[in-house]
C-alpha positions in Angstrom: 85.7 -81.5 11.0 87.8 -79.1 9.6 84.6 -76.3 8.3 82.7 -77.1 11.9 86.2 -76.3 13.7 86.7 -72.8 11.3 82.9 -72.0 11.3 82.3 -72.0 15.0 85.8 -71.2 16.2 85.1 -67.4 14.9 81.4 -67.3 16.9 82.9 -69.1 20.2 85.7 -66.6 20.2 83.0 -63.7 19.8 81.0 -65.2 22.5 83.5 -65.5 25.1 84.5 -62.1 24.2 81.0 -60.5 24.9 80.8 -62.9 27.7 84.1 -61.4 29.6 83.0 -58.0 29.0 79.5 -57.8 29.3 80.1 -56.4 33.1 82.5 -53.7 31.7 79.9 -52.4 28.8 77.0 -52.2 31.0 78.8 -50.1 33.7 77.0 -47.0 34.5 79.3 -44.3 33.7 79.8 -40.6 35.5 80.2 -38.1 33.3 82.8 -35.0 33.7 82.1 -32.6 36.1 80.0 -29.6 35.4 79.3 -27.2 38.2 75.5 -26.4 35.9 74.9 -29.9 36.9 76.6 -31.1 39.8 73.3 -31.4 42.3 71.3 -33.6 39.9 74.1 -36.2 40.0 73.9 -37.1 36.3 75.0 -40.4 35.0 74.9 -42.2 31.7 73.5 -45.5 31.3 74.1 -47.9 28.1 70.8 -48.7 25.9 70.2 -50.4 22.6 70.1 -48.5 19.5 67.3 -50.9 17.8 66.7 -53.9 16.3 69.0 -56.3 14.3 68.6 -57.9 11.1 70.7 -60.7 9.6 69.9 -62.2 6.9 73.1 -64.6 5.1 72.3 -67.0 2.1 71.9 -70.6 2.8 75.5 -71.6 1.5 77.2 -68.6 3.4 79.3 -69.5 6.2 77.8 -69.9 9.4 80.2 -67.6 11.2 78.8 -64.7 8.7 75.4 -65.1 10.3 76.1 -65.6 13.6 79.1 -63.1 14.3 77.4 -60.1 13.8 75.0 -61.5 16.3 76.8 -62.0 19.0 78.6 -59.0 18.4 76.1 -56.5 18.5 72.7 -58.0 19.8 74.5 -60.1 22.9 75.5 -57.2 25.0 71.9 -55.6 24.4 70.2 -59.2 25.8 72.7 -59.1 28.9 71.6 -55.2 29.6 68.2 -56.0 30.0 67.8 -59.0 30.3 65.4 -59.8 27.7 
C-alpha cells in the first residue's frame, strides 16, 4: 500500500494540477499594443510543440512514466481536444 500510495500520489497531484488550470493555459492572449498592428486585432493562441516520447524501464517507478505525461501532453489533449 505504501509504493501504490507514493507512486500514484505524485501523478494524481499532477493531474489535478493540469486539471485546475487547463482553462488558464488555453486562454487566448492579447498581445501589447502596437499602433503597426492595431486594425488586424492580433492575438496569440497556445499550440503544441510536437509529439512526446516516454519511455521508463520496467522496474522504474510508475510516477517517472506517467508525470512527464500529464505534465506536458495533458494540456495539449485539453487544447484540441484530441
Amino acid at each position: 500500500m505504501d509504493s501504490f500510495s507514493y507512486d500514484f500520489a505524485v501523478v494524481y497531484t499532477e493531474i489535478r494540477e493540469a486539471y485546475d488550470n487547463i482553462e488558464k493555459w488555453t486562454k487566448i492572449q492579447k498581445p501589447a499594443f502596437n499602433i503597426k498592428f492595431w486594425a488586424m486585432n492580433p492575438h496569440m493562441r497556445a499550440e503544441p510543440k510536437g509529439v512526446l516520447l516516454a519511455i521508463a524501464p520496467f522496474n522504474a517507478p510508475v510516477y517517472m512514466l506517467l508525470t512527464p505525461l500529464v505534465r506536458f501532453q495533458l494540456p495539449h489533449i485539453g487544447r484540441h481536444g484530441c
